[in-house]
N, C-alpha and C positions, 0 to 999 in steps of 0.2 A: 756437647753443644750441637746444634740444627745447623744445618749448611746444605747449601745446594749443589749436588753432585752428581758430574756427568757419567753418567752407568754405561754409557758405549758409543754409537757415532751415529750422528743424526740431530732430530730437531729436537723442538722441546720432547716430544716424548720419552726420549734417554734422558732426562732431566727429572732426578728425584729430590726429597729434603731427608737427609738420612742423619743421623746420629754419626758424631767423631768426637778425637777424643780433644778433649782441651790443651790449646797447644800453648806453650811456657813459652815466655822470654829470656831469650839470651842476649850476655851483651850488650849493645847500644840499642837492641829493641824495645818497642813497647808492647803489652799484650792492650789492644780496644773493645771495650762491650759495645759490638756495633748497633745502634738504632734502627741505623735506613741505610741502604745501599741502590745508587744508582745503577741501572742495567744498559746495558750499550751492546752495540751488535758485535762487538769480537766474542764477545758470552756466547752468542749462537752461533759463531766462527768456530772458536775453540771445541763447540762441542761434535761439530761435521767435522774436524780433525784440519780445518786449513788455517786456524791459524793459533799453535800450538804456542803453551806457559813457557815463560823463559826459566832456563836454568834456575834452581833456589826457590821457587813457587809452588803451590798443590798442584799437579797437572790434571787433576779431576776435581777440582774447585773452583768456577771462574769467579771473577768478579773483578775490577779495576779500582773501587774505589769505594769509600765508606764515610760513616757517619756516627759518630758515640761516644764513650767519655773512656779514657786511661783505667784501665782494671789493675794491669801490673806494671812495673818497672827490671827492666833486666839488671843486673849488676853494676855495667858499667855507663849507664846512664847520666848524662852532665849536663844535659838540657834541664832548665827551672820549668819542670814539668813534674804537677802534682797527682795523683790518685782521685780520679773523679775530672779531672778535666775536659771539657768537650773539645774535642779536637776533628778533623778531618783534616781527607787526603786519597792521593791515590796510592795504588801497592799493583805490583805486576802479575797479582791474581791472588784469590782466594778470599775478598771482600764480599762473598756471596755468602756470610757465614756472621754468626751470633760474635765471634770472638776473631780476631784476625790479630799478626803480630806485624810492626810496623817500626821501620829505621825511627829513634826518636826525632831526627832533624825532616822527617816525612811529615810529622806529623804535625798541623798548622790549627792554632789556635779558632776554635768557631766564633764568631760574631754572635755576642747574645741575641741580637734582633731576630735571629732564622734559629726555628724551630727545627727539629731532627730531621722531619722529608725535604723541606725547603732546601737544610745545608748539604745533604745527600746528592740532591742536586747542583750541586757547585764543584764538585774538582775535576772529573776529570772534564768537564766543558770549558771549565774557567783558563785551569791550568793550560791546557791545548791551545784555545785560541789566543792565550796570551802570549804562547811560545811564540806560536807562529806568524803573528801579526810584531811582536815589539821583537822579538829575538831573531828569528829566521829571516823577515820580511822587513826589518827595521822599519815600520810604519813611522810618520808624520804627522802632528796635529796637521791638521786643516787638507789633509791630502785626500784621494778622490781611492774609493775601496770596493772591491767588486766579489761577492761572498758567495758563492753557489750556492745550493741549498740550506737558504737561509732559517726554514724553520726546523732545520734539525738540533741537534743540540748544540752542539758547537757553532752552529751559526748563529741561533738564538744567544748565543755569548759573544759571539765574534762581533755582531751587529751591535749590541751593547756596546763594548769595547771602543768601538770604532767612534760610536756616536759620543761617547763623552771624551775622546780627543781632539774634537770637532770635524771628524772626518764629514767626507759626504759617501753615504751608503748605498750602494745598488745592492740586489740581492736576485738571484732565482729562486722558483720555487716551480714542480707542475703541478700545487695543488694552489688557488686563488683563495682561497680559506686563509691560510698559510702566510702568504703574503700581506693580507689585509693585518692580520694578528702582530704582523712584523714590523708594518709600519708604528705599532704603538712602542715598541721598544729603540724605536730613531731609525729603521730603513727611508730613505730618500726616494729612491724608484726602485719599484717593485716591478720583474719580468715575468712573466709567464713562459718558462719555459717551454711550453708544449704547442703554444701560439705566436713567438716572438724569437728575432735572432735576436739572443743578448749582447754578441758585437756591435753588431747596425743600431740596437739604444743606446750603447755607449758612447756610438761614434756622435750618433745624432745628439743626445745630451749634454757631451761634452766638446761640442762644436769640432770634434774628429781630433781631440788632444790626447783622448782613450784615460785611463784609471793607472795610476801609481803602483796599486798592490791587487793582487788578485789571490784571495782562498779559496782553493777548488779543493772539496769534498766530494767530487765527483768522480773524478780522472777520464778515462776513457777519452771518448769521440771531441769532448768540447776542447779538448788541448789547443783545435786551431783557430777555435772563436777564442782564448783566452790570448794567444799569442795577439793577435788580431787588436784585444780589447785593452791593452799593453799601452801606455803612455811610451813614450821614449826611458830607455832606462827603469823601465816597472820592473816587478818582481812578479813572480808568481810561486806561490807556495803550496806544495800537494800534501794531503794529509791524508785523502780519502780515494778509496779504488772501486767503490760501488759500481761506476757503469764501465768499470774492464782496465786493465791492468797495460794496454799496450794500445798506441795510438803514431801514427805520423807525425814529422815533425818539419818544419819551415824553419831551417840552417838559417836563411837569408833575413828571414822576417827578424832572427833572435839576434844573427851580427848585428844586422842594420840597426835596430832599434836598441842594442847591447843592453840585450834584457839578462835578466837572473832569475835563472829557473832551480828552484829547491823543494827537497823532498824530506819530510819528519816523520818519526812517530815517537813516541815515548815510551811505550814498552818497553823496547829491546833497547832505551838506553844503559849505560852504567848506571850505577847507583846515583855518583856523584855529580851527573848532570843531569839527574833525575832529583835532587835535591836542590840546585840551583834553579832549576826552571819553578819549582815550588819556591822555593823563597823569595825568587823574580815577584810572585804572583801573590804570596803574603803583603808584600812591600806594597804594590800597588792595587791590587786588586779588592783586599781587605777592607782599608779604609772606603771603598766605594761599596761595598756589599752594606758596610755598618751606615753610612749615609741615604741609601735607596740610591745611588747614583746607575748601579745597576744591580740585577737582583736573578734570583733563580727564576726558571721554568720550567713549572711542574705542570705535565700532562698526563699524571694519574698515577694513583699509588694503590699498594697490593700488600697481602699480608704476605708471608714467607708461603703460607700455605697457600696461595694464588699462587705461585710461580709460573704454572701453565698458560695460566690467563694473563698473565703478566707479558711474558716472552711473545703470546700472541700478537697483543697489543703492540708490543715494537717491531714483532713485522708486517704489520699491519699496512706500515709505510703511512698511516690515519696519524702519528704523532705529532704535538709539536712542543716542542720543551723532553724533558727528561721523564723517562718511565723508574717509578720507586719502588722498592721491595722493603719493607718494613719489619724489622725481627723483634 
């Protein structure tokens, strides 16, 4: 099979599509003839060596997530899961490949209405922002949501998300482009983060009542405009460490306002609650993909043999929606 495989440490250039060999299902696995695979920046993480495959994974094959129908069935398979199925999901690496093996309870039935790159696009954005807004953050209809970079992937789901529980959406972005595109999928107000404190339009928005839940994809520096932009009692939920990994913190602002502050990812969960946050997101999320209530975004798809130009393009930091790799 064709996979894309990291040949040393660095950017894309250690990044080839080489020949491996077909890998069997055991057990409650499934083998998938992947379509399309989503690429996401731990792919070029993984390949600089900082942010290395968990135990059980290729650790020279990245990939988080896939798109294709059921090739094989391992032995002890018990899910009514047939031979040709289209299914997607995420897996803790090696979805950068023609054939990938998969827990069968991973693996979540595709909505006919999305086509292979469209569905490609959906788990691991869908999956995350659902964690972390209904599970981590226990969101609210009608509650007030504050998504940092919103046109990245996970925000562009997050913001979905949000808007068909009747939330009200604030979003960052420092690209205006970005924002504008956002507002079509239900952002409420749109920040500029390169021209705008996003505290001080919260406060001012929200007549100085601040946001319930806050998604920061960002980390770093804005820790104390999020504290700041905090309702009494909000939550904030960190997912993402793009702008830096270690920031100050206001004891006083968190008793006083006895915020909840939490930190996710999905990778380095277990299996088993790597399975429920997926079946979380079957349950609800499903039926809204099959309705249009919310939908993928696609910001450019690539044959396996693009890869280089693909990976480009996501660090481009120019995306908005999901970069696809096609096999």
């Amino acid at each position: 099979m064709k996979a894309v495989v990291i040949t040393g440490r660095g950017g894309p250039e250690v990044i080839e599509v080489r020949e491996r060999p077909l890998p069997q299902p055991g057990g409650q696995f499934v083998r998938v003839r992947v379509r399309a695979s989503g690429l996401n920046r731990a792919d070029l993480m993984q390949a600089r060596g900082t942010y290395p495959a968990p135990a059980g994974v290729p650790a020279d094959v990245p990939g988080l997530e896939f798109a294709g129908e059921i090739d094989a069935l391992g032995p002890e398979v018990t899910e009514p899961i047939q031979l040709g199925d289209r299914v997607f999901g995420i897996v803790g690496g090696g979805g950068l490949a023609e054939y990938v093996l998969v827990h069968e309870r991973m693996a979540v039935p595709i909505p006919r209405e999305l086509d292979d790159v469209a569905a490609a696009a959906v788990p691991e954005v869908f999956i995350t922002a659902h964690d972390a807004l209904l599970t981590q953050a226990l969101l609210l209809p009608g509650e007030r949501v504050l998504i940092h970079a919103v046109g990245s992937g996970v925000g562009t789901a997050a913001c979905q998300i949000a808007r068909a529980m009747g939330c009200t959406v604030f979003g960052t972005s420092r690209t205006a482009s970005k924002l504008e595109r956002a507002r079509e999928l239900g952002l409420h107000v749109a920040i500029d983060s390169t021209a705008d404190d996003f505290a001080e339009v919260v406060a001012e928005r929200t007549a100085n009542e601040g946001v319930d839940v806050v998604l920061d994809l960002v980390g770093g520096a804005i820790l104390e405009g999020n504290l700041k932009a905090l309702a009494p009692r909000g939550r904030m939920v960190s997912v993402g460490l793009l702008g830096g990994r270690q920031a100050p913190i206001d004891l006083a602002t968190m008793l006083s306002k006895r915020l909840t502050l939490v930190g996710t990812t999905l990778r380095a969960r277990p299996l088993e609650e790597k399975i429920l946050a997926t079946r979380r997101f079957a349950t609800q999320i499903i039926p809204w993909l099959a309705r249009g209530l919310v939908r993928p975004v696609v910001d450019s798809e690539f044959s396996v043999e693009e890869v280089h130009s693909a990976l480009r393009r996501l660090e481009s930091n120019q995306t908005f929606g999901k970069v696809i790799l096609r096999f």
